[in-house]
C-alpha positions in Angstrom: 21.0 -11.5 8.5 19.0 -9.6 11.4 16.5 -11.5 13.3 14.0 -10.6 15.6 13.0 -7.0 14.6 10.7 -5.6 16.9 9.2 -2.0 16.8 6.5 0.4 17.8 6.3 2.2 14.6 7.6 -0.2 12.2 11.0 -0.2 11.4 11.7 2.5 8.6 15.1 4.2 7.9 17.0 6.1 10.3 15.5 9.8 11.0 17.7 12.7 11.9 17.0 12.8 15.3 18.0 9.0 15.8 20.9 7.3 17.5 21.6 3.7 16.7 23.1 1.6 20.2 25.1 -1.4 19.3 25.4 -4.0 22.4 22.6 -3.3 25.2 24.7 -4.3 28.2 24.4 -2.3 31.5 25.6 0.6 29.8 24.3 0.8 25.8 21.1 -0.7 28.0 21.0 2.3 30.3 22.1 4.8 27.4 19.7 3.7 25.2 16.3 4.2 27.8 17.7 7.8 28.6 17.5 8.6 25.0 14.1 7.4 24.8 13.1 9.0 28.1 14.1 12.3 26.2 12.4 11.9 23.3 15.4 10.4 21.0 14.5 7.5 18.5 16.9 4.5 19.1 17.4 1.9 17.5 18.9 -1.1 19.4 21.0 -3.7 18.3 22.6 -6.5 20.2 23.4 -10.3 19.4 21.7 -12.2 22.3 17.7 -13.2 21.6 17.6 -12.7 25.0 18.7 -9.3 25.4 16.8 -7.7 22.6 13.5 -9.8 23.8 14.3 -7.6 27.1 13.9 -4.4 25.2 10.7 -5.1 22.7 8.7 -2.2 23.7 11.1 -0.5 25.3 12.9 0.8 22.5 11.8 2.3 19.4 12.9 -0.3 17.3 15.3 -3.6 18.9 16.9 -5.8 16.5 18.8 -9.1 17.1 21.8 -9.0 14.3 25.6 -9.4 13.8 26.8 -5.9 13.7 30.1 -7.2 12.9 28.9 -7.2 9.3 28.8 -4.4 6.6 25.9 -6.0 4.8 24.0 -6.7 8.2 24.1 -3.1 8.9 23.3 -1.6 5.5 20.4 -3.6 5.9 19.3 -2.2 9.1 19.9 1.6 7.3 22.8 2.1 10.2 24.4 4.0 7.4 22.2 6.8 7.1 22.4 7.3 10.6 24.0 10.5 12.3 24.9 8.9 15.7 26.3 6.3 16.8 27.0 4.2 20.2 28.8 1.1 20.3 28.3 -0.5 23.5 30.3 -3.4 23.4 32.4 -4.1 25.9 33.7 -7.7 27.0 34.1 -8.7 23.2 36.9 -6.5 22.0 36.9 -8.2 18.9 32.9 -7.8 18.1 33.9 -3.9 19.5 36.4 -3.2 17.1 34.8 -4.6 14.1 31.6 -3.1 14.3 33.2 0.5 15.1 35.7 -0.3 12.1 31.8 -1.0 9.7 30.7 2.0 11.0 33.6 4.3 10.2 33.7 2.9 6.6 30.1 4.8 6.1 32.2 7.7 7.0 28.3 9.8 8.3 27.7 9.2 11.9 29.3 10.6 14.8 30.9 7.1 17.0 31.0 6.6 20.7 32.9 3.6 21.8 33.2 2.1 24.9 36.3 0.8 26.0 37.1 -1.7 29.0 40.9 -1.0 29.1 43.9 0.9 28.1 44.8 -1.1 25.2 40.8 -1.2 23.7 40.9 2.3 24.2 43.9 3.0 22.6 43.1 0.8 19.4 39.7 2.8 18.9 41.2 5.8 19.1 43.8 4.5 16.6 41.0 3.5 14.1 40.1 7.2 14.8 37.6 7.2 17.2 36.4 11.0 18.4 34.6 9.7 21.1 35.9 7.0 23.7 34.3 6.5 26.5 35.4 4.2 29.6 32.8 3.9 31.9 34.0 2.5 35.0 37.5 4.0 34.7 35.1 7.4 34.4 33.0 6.6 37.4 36.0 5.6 39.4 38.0 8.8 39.2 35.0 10.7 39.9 34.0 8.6 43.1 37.5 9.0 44.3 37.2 12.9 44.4 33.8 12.8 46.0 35.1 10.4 48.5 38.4 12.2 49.2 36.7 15.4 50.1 33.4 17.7 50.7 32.2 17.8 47.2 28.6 17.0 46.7 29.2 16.1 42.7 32.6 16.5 40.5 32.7 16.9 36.5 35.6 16.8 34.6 37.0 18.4 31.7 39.5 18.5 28.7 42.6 20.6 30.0 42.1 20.7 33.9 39.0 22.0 33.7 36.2 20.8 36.5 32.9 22.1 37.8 32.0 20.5 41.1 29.3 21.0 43.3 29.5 21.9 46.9 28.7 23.8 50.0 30.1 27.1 50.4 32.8 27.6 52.5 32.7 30.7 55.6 34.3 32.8 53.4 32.1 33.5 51.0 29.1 33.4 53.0 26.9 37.0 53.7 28.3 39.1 51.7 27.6 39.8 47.8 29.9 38.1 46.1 30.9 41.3 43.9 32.9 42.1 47.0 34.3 39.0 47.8 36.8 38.7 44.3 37.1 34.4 44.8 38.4 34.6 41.5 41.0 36.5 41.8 41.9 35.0 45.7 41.1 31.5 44.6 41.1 31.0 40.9 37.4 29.7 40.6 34.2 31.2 39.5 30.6 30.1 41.6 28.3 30.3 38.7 25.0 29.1 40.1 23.6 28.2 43.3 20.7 26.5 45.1 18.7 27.4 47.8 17.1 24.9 49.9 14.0 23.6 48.8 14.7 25.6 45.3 16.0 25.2 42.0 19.3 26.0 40.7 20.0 30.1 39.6 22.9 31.4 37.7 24.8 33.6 40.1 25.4 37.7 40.2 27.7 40.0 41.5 24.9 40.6 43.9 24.6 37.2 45.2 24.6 36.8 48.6 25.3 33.0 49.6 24.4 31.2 52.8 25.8 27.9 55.0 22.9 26.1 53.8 22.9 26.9 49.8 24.3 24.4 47.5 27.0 26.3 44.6 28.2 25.0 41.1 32.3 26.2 40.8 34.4 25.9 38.0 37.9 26.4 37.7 40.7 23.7 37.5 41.0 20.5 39.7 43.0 21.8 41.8 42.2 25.2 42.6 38.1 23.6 42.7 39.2 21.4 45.5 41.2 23.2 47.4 37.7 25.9 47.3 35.5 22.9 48.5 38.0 21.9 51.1 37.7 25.6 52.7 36.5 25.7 56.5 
């Protein structure tokens, strides 16, 4: 059975806009307060009294249960939820059994955290869209920014990055209409930030300076070896 329900609104069924987070660690924790920050409804579930009594108030609604149970979260109306996050991460077991209730409702959309190859690989086997390893993540990202002049690195299905990054001499005081990158370099700049601005979408008429910041897509490689321009 759940325990400890605790809500601003009183608890109700799950609205359209809501996203249920199983397991409030560091990262469901985090998740779940940047969906309320913007205005998401979340519904919070975790195991420890402790944990959840962290959350009252901070959450829409926080519930101590065992989501390791189809009745448990039938109860809570996880079923007529659109989204899910499953947060779990140092309990593989409590991980795969709760993602294997929710895919039974065969409705809401699952992200899963995974702590290693093999966790990931079994979610994805239980046919998991949405894996998501967090430090692994973090760590290949860090490694680019460390290895080189990029200011922040995103990456993609198929090779595909946008990083951000200084522009190199090259493309510096003239329109960039005139300066083809793409077709030198194999990236596009498609926005830019002047200092002490915001961010723009760039033009063929763009002129860029040493001290503007630029968004560039391409793949990894060809973005890099951009960034790394003198």
């Amino acid at each position: 059975m759940a325990k400890n329900v605790f809500s601003r609104n009183g608890y109700r069924p799950a609205l359209a806009d809501s996203v249920v987070v199983i397991g409030l660690g560091r990262f469901g924790g985090a998740l779940a307060l940047e969906l309320e920050a913007q205005g998401t409804e979340v519904l919070g579930i975790d195991a420890s009294e402790e944990v959840v009594q962290s959350y009252n108030g901070r959450l829409t609604h926080v519930v101590r249960a065992d989501s390791t149970r189809e009745d448990v979260l039938r109860q809570l109306s996880v079923h007529e939820f659109d989204r899910a996050v499953v947060g779990i991460g140092s309990d593989i077991e409590a991980s795969i059994l709760t993602t294997s209730r929710l895919l039974t409702f065969h409705k809401p959309q699952i992200w899963a955290k995974a702590i290693s190859d093999p966790h990931a690989e079994i979610l994805e086997q239980l046919g998991v869209n949405h894996v998501i390893r967090p430090e692994h993540d973090m760590g290949k990202r860090v490694a680019h920014l460390v290895r080189g002049s990029l200011l922040d690195y995103v990456e993609f299905e198929d090779d595909f990055v946008m990083i951000r990054t200084s522009p190199p001499a090259e493309a510096q005081d003239r329109p960039l209409g005139v300066l083809h990158m793409r077709d030198k370099y194999g990236i596009t700049i498609v926005a830019v930030k002047r200092p002490g601005g915001t961010w723009g979408h760039t033009t063929a008429q763009t002129v860029l300076y040493e001290e503007d910041q630029i968004i560039v897509q391409g793949s990894k490689a060809q973005a890099e070896f951009f960034s790394n321009l003198p």
